[in-house]
N, C-alpha and C positions, 0 to 999 in steps of 0.2 A: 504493500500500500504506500510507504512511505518514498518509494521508487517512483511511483507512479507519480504521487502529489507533486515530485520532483518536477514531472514536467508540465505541472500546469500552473494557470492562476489561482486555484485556489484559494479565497478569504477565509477560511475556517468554520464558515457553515455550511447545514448541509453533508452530505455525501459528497465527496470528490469526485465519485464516480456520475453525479448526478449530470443531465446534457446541458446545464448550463454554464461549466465547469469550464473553463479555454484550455486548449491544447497549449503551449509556447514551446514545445519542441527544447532545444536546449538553449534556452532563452536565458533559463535560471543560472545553469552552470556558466554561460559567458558574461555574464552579471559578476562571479566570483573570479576568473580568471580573465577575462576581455579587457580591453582597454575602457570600453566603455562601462566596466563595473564601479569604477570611481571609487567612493567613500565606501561602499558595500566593499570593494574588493581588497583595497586598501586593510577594513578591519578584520577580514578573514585572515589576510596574510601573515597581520600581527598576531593574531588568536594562533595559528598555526606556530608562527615564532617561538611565541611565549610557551607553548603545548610543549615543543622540543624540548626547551631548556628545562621546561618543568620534568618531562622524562629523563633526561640525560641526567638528570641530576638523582631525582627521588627512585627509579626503580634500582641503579647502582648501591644508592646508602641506604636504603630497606634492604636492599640483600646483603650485604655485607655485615651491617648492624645482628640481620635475624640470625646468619650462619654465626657472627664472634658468641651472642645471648646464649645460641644453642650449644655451642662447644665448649662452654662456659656452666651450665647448668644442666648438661651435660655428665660431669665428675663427679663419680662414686662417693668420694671424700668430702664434698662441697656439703652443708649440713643449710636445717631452711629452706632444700630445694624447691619443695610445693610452695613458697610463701613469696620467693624470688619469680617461678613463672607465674602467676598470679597476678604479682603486682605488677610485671613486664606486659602480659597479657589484656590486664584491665582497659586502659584507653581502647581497645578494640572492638569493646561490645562498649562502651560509651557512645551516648549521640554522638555523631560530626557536626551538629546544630552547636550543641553544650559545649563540645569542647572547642568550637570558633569563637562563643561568644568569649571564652576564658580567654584564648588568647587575644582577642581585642582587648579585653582587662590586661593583660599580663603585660604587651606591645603598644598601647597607649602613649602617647607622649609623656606623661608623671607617672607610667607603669610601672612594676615591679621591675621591668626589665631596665628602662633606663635609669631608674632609682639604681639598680646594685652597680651600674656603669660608670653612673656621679661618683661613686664609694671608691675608685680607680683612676678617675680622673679623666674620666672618657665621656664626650657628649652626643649620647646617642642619637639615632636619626628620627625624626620623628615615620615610623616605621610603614603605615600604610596611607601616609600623604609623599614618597618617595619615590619618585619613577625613574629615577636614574639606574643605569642599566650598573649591575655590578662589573660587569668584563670595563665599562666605561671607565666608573670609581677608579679601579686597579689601576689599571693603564693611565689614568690622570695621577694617580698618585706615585707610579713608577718614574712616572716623566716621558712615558711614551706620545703620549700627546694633551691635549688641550681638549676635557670635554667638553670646554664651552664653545670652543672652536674646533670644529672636527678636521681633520685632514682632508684636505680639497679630492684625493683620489677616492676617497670613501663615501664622503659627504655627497657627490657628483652624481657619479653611479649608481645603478640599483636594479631587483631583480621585482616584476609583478605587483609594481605600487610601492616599494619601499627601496630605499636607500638600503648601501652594504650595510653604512655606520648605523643604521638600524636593525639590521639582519644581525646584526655581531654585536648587539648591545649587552647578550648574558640577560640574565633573570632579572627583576629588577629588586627593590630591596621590599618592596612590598611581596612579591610572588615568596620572596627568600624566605618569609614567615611562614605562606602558605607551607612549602617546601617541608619546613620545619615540623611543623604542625603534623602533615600526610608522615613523613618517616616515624615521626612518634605515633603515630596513631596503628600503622599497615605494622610495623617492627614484631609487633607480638604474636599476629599472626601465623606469621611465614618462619618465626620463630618456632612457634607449636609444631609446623611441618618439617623444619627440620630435625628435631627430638625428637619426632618420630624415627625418620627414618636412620637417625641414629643409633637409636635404640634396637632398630634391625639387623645392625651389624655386628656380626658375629664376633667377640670377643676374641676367640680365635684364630683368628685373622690376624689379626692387629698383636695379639702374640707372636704369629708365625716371623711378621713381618719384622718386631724386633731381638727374635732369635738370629735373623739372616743379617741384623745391623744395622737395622733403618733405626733412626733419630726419629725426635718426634715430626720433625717437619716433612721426612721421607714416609711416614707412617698418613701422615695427613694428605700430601700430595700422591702417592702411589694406591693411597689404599682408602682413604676416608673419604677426598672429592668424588675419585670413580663412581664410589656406592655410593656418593649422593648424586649423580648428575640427572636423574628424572625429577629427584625432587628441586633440582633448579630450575629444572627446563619448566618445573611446573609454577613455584615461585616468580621468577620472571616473568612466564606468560602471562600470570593474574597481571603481577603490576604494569605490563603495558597496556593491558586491557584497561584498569583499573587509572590508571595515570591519563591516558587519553581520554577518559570520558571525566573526569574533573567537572563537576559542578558544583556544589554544595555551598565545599566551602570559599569558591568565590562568591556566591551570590549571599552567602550572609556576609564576608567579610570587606567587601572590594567593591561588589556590583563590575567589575568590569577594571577598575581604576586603581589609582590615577594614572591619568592617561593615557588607557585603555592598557596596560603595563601590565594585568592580570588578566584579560582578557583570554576568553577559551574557545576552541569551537563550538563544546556542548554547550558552555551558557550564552555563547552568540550566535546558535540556533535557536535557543529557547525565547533571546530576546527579540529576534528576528518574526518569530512564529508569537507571540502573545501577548510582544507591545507593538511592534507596526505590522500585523496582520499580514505577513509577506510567507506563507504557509510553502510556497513553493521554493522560495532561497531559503527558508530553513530546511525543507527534504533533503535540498540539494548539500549545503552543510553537513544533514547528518551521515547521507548515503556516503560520501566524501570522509567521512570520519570513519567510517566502519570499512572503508576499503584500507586506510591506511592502517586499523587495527589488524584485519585481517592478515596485509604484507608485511608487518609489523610480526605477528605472531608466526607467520609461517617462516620468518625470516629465521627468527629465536627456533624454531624446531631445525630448522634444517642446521644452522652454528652448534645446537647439543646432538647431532646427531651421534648415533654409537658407529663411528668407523670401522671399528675392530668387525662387529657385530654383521656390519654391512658386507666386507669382504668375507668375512664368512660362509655367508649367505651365497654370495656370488660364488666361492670355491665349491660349494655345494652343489650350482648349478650344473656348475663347470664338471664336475664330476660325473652328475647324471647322467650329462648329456655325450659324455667318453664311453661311461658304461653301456647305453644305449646304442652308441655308434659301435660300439668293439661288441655287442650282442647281433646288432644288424651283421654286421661284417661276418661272423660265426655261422649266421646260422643259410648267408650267402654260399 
């Protein structure tokens, strides 16, 4: 259905399928990608920007954070273990409403955050009126360049409505919260998932391993990643699925802003679709959004694939298909 509404004008009432519905063909999609998409096109691009950074960042440190948790709370020795994942686990079954609204308490201008900042001698930003891009900040504080003044090569140029020096602005300090918030919140999950599968692993193994004089790090890399890689492949896929579809807590925290700086596809289809009644460039947003989860996720299965597993497979073939030919050949 959603495919469909793509290609029409659809106002929101009604049946789409009803005949008075206009066809416009791929009207909507040249609206987000044409020249003549303008300001529509313009804030997809940013929404997609922003999307990126927000992945590149949060699916990496959710899985890094859940695997150290789990390897962590993990150990025989470690005493408290139920009390540890517990409390790691909590934020998870918390609203995402409840815990946006804390952290707009927390990241407030006279928040607890910048109060313990003052305590160091540091003056915080005021955090979701900040649209400066962080890759910017950096590089203005490096002395790489001038963000009030961009580099003419950068500033110039640009790819589908936006400038490079836009393209490469990095998350901005507002998103950086969001950022914050999603790893703390996703962490305890994919935590849980790893413990599991840790707990799968045979104990004996990981003896054999340092009988023959693996270390611990040749125990972890030779023998403890292997036996997890389904359960990465399956971690990962959530949070890109999970990371691309980002709503929530923009639209309680940001609306979109400053600047459009948090800005997402999913919440600028939603707003696309049920404050200017534009039902068809929102289709076209969403269907555009699930193609990229889609190559996104298929991308992630085919990078964990089991290689070993694969040419196996194939030696296997390869075999039947000799025994086959040397039976033909026989019984010629």
């Amino acid at each position: 259905m959603a495919l469909w509404v793509s290609f029409t004008d659809w106002n929101g009432r009604g049946s789409p399928f009803a005949s008075g519905v206009g066809f416009v063909g791929t009207d909507n999609y040249r609206e987000l990608f044409g020249e003549q998409g303008g300001l529509t096109r313009a804030d997809f691009m940013t929404s997609l920007r922003n999307n990126f950074y927000y992945v590149l960042l949060v699916v990496p440190l959710q899985t890094v954070f859940a695997l150290f948790l789990a390897l962590v709370l993990n150990q025989q020795m470690l005493k408290a273990v139920g009390f540890f994942r517990t409390a790691f686990y909590f934020p998870s079954v918390v609203s995402s409403v409840a815990i946006s609204l804390v952290f707009l308490f927390l990241f407030s201008g006279g928040g607890v955050v910048n109060s313990m900042l003052e305590t160091i001698g540091v003056d915080g930003p005021t955090w979701f009126n900040d649209s400066r891009g962080l890759l910017h900040v950096v590089g203005d504080g490096l002395g790489l360049w001038n963000a009030a003044d961009p580099p003419s090569a950068l500033a110039g140029g640009g790819l589908l409505g936006l400038t490079w020096w836009q393209w490469l602005s990095g998350p901005s300090v507002a998103l950086s919260v969001i950022i914050m918030l999603v790893v703390w919140t996703t962490t305890g999950t994919f935590m849980l998932m790893f413990i599991a599968a840790l707990q799968d692993l045979p104990v004996e193994v990981e003896e054999a391993a340092r009988i023959d004089g693996a270390g611990r790090w040749g125990v972890f890399r030779n023998v403890t990643l292997p036996h997890l890689r389904p359960t990465m492949l399956l971690v990962t896929t959530l949070g890109l699925i999970g990371t691309w579809q980002v709503f929530d807590q923009v639209y309680v925290m940001t609306q979109g802003g400053p600047s459009k700086t948090t800005l997402t596809p999913a919440f600028l289809s939603y707003f696309y679709a049920f404050e200017n009644q534009k039902w068809g460039v929102a289709a076209a947003m969403a269907f555009i959004l699930f193609l990229i989860i889609f190559a996104s996720a298929t991308l992630q299965r085919w990078l964990f694939r089991d290689k070993d597993a694969i040419e196996l497979k194939r030696q296997e073939r390869r075999t039947k298909k000799a025994r086959a030919r040397a039976v033909a050949g026989g019984a010629a």
